[in-house]
C-alpha positions in Angstrom: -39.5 45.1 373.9 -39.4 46.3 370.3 -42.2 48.6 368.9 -43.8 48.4 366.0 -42.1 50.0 363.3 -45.6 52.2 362.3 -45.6 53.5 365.9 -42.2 55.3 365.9 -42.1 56.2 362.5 -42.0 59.9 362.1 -44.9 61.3 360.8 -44.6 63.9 357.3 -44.9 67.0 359.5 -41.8 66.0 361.6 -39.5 64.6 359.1 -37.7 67.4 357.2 -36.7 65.0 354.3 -40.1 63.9 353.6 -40.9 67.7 353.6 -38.3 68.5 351.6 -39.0 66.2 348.8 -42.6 67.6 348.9 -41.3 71.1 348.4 -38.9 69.6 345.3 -42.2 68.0 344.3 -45.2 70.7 344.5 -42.8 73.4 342.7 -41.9 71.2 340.0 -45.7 70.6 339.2 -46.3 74.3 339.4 -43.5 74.9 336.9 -45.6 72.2 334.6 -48.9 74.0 334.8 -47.1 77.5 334.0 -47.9 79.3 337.3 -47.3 82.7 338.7 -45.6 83.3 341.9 -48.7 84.6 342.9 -50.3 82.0 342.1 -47.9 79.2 343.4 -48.7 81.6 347.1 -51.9 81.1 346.6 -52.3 77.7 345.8 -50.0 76.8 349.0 -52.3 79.1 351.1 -49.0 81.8 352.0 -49.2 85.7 351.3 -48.1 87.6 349.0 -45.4 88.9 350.9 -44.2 85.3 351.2 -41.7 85.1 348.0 -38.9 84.1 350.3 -40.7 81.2 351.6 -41.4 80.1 347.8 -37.5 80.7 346.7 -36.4 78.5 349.8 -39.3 75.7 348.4 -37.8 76.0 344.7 -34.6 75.5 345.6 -36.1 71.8 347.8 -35.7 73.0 351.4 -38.4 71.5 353.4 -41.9 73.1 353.6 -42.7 74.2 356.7 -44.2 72.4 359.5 -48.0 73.3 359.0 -50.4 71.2 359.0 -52.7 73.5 356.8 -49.5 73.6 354.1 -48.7 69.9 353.7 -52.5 69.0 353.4 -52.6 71.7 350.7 -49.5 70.2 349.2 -51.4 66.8 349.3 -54.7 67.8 347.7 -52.4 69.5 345.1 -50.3 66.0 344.3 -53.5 64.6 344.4 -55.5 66.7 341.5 -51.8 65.9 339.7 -52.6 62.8 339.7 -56.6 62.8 338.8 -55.5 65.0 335.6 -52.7 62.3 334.8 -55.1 59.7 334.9 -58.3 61.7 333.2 -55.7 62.7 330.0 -53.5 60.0 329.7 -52.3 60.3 326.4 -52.3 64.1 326.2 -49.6 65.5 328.6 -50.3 69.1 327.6 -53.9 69.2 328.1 -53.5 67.7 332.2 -51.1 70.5 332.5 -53.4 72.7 331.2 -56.2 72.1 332.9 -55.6 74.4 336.1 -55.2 77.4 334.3 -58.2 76.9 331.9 -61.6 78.3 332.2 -64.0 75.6 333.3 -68.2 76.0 333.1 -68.1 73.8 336.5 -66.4 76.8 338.3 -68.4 79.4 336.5 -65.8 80.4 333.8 -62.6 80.5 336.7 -59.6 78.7 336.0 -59.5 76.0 338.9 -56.5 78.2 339.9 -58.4 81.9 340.1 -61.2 79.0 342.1 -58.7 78.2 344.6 -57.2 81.7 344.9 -60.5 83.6 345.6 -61.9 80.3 347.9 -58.9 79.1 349.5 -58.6 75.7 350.7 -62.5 75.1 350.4 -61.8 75.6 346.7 -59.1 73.6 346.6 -61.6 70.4 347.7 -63.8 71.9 345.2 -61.2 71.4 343.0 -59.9 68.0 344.0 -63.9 66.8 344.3 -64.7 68.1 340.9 -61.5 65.5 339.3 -62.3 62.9 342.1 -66.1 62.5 340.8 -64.7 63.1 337.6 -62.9 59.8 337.8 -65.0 58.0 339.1 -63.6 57.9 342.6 
């Protein structure tokens, strides 16, 4: 008997091309908002001493199987997206928008946020735009 095709679909963590377009995906938006390698490490939740790790992302091979790094890699497609839809007309400005001192955050950048909180600040983050929204 045939299963459903939802029950033996690979999930994200275990499919290497899924990863891998994630990788091609999260380091494309971190070249858009103007990132540091330090920052892009901290956003993704990997040390310093991790470059190698973000060289092997840039160049699209899969991100690793972590749990903790593809949920931080969704929250980050996700606040993408909320800052797409918030400034629809004005490119720029969602790009912006991590790096840019914010009064909800007291004066941080949503990035310097996320950096000294970790992934509690990236939900800050990704609440603040949700609610923002509307959502």
């Amino acid at each position: 008997m045939n299963q459903p095709a939802f029950i033996s679909s690979p999930s994200p963590q275990e499919e290497p091309d899924t990863r891998g377009a994630l990788a091609r995906m999260v380091t494309t938006l971190f070249e858009h908002w103007k990132l540091s390698s330090n920052d892009q490490l901290a956003l993704l939740g990997l040390s310093a001493g991790n470059r190698p790790a973000l060289a092997r992302y840039r160049k699209g091979e899969p991100l690793a199987n972590s749990r903790d790094l593809l949920e931080r890699a969704g929250h980050l497609l996700a606040i993408h997206k909320n800052l797409r839809l918030l400034f629809p007309h004005d490119r720029d400005l969602a790009y912006a928008w991590m790096t840019t001192a914010n009064r909800a955050f007291a004066g941080k950048t949503p990035v310097e946020l996320i950096a000294e909180w970790g992934f509690a600040g990236l939900l800050q983050t990704r609440a603040y735009l949700d609610r923002a929204r509307g959502v």
